[in-house]
TORPA-4810 file (N, C-alpha, C, O; in nm, 3 decimals):
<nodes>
NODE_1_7.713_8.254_11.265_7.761_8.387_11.236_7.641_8.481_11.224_7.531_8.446_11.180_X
NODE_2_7.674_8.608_11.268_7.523_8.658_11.285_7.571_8.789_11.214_7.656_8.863_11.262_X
NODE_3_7.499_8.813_11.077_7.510_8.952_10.977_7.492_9.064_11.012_7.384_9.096_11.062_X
NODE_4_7.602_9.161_10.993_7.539_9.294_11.041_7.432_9.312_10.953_7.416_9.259_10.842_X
NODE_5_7.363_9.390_11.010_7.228_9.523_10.948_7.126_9.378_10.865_7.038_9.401_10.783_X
NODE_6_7.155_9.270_10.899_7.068_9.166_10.863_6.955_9.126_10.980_6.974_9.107_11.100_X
NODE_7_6.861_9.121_10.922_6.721_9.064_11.070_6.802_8.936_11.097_6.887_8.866_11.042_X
NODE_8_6.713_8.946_11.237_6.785_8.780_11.311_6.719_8.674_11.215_6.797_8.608_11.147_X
NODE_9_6.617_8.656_11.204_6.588_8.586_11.123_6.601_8.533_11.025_6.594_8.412_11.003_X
NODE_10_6.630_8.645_10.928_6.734_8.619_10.796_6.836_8.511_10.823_6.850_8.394_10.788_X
NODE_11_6.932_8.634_10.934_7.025_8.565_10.951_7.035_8.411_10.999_7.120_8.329_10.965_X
NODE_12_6.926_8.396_11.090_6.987_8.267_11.111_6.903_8.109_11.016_6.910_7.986_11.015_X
NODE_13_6.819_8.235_10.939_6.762_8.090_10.823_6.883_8.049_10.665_6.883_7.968_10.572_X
NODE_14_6.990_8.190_10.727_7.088_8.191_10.597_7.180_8.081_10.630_7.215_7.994_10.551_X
NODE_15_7.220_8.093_10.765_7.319_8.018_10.866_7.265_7.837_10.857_7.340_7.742_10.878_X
NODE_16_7.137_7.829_10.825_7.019_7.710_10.842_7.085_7.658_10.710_7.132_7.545_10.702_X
NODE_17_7.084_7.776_10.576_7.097_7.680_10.424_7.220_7.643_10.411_7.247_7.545_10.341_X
NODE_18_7.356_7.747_10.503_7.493_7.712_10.508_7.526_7.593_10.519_7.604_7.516_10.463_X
NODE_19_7.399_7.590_10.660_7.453_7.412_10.725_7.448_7.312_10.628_7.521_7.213_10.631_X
NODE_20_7.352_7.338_10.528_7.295_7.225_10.448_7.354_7.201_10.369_7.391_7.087_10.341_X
NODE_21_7.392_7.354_10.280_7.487_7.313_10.181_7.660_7.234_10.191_7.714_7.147_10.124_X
NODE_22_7.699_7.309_10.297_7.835_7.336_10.339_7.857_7.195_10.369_7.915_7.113_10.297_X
NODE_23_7.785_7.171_10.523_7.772_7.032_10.581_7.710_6.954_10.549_7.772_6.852_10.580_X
NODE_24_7.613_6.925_10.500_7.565_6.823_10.470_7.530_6.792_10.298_7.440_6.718_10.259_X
NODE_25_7.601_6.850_10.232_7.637_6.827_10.078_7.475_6.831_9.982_7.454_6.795_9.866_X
NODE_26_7.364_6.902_10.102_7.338_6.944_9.962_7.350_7.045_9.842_7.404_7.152_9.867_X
NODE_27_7.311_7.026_9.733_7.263_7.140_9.630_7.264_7.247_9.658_7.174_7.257_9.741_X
NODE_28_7.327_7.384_9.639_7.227_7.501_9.610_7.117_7.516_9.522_7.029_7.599_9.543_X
NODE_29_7.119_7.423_9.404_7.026_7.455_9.321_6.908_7.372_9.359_6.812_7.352_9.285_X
NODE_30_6.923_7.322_9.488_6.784_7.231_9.510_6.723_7.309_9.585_6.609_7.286_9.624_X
NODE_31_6.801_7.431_9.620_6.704_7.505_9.710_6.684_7.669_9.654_6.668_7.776_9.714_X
NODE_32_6.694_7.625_9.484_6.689_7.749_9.442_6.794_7.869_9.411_6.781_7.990_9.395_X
NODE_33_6.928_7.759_9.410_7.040_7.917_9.371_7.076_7.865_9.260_7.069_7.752_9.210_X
NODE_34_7.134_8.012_9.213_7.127_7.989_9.056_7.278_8.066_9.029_7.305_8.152_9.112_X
NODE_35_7.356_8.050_8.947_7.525_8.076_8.942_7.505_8.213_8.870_7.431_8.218_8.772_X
NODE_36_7.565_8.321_8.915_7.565_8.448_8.888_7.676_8.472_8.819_7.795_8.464_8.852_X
NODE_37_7.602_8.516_8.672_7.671_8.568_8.526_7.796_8.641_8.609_7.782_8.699_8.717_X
NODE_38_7.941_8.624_8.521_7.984_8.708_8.546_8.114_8.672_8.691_8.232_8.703_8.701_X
NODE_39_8.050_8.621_8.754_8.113_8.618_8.867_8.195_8.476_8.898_8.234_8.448_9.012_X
NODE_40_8.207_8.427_8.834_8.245_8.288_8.829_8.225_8.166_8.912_8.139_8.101_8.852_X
NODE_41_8.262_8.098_9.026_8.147_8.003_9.078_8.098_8.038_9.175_8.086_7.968_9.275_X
NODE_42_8.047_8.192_9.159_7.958_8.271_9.279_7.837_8.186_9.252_7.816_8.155_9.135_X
NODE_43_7.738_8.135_9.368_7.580_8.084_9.326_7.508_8.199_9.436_7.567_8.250_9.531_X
NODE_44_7.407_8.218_9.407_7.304_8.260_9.496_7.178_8.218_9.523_7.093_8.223_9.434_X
NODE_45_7.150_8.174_9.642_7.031_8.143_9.725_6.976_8.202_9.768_7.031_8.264_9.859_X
NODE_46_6.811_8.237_9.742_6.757_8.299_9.816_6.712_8.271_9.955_6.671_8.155_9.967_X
NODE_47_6.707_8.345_10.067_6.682_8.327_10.208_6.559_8.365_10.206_6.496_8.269_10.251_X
NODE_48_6.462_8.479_10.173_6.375_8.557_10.216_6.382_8.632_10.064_6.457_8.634_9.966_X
NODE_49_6.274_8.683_10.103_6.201_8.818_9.981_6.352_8.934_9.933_6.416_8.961_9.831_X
NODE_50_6.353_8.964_10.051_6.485_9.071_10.035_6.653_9.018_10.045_6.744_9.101_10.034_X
NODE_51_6.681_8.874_10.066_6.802_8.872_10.129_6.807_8.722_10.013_6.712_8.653_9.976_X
NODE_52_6.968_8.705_9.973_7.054_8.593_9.942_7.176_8.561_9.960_7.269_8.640_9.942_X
NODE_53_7.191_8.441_9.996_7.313_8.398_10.022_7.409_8.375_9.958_7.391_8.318_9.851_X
NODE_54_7.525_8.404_9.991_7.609_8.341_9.857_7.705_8.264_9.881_7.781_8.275_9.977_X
NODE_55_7.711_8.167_9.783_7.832_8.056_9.783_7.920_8.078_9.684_7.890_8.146_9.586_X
NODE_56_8.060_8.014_9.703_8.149_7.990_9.577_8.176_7.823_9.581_8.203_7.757_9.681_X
NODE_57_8.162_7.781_9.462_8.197_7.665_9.442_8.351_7.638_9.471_8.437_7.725_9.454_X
NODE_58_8.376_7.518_9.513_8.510_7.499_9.546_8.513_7.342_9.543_8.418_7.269_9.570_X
NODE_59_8.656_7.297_9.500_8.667_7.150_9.475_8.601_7.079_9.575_8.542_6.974_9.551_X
NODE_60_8.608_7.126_9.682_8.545_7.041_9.781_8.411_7.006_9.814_8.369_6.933_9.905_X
NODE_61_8.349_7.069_9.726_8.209_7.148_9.748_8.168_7.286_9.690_8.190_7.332_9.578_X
NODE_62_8.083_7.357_9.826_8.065_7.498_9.852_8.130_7.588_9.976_8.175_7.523_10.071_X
NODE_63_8.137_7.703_9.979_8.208_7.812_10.046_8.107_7.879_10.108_8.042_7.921_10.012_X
NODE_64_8.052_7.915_10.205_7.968_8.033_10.217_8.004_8.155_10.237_8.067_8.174_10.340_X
NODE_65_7.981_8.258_10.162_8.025_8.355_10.186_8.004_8.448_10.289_8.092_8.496_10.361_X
NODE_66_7.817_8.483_10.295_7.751_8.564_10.371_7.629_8.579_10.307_7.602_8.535_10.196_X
NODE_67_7.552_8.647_10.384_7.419_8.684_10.297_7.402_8.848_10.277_7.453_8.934_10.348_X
NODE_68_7.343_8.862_10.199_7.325_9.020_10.140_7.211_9.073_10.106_7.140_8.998_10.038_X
NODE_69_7.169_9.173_10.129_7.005_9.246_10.114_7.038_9.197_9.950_7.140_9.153_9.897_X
NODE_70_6.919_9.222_9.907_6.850_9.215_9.733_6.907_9.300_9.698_6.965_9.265_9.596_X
NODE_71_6.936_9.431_9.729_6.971_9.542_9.701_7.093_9.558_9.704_7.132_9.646_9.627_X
NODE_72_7.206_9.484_9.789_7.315_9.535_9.735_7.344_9.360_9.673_7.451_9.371_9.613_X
NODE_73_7.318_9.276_9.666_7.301_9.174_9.528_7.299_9.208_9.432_7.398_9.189_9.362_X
NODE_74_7.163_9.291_9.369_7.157_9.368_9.245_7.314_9.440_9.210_7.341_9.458_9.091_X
NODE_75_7.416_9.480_9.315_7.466_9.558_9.263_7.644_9.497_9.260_7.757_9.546_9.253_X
NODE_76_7.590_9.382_9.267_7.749_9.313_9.269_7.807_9.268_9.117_7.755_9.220_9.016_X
NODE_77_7.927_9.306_9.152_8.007_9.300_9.013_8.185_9.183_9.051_8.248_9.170_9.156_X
NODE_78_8.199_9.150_8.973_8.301_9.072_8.986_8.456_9.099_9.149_8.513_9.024_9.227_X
NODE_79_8.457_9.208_9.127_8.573_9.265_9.194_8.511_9.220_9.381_8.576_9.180_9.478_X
NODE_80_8.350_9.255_9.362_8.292_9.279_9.502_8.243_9.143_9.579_8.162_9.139_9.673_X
NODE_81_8.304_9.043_9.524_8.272_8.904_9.560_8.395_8.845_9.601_8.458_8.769_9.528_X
NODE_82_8.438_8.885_9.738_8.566_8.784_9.765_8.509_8.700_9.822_8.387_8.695_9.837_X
NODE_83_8.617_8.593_9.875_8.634_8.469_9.959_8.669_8.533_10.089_8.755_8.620_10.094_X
NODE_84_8.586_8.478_10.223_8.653_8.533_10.359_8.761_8.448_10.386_8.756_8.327_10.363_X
NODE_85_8.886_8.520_10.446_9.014_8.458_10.512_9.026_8.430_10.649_9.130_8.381_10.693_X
</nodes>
């Protein structure tokens, strides 16, 4: 999946931690995400300086959501974290 207004790169090193987490069962927290107050089993991974990924925990595992500049991360609040359908 390739992010709007995200560098290719980002994008496809975000797409790289998806695989890992998603498919191949590892950790987010082995690669540095940490569960965001507030939001309930939102985690976030960092990709890069400016960009993180986000997961929701789910019985099965993890979810990936998408990845997001730092900047609109900073500005997420409960309501602004869905699940894609």
């Amino acid at each position: 999946m390739r992010h709007s207004r995200i560098p290719y790169r980002v994008s496809k090193k975000a797409n790289q931690i998806a695989s890992k987490i998603v498919n191949n069962g590892v950790s987010p927290f082995a690669l540095g995400g940490k569960r965001l107050p507030g939001l309930g089993g939102t985690i976030s991974v960092p990709v890069a300086q400016r960009y993180r990924a986000l997961f929701a925990a789910i019985n099965s595992g993890f979810e990936y959501l998408g990845c997001v500049s730092h900047e609109r991360y900073n500005k997420l609040r409960p309501a602004s974290v869905t699940r894609p359908h």
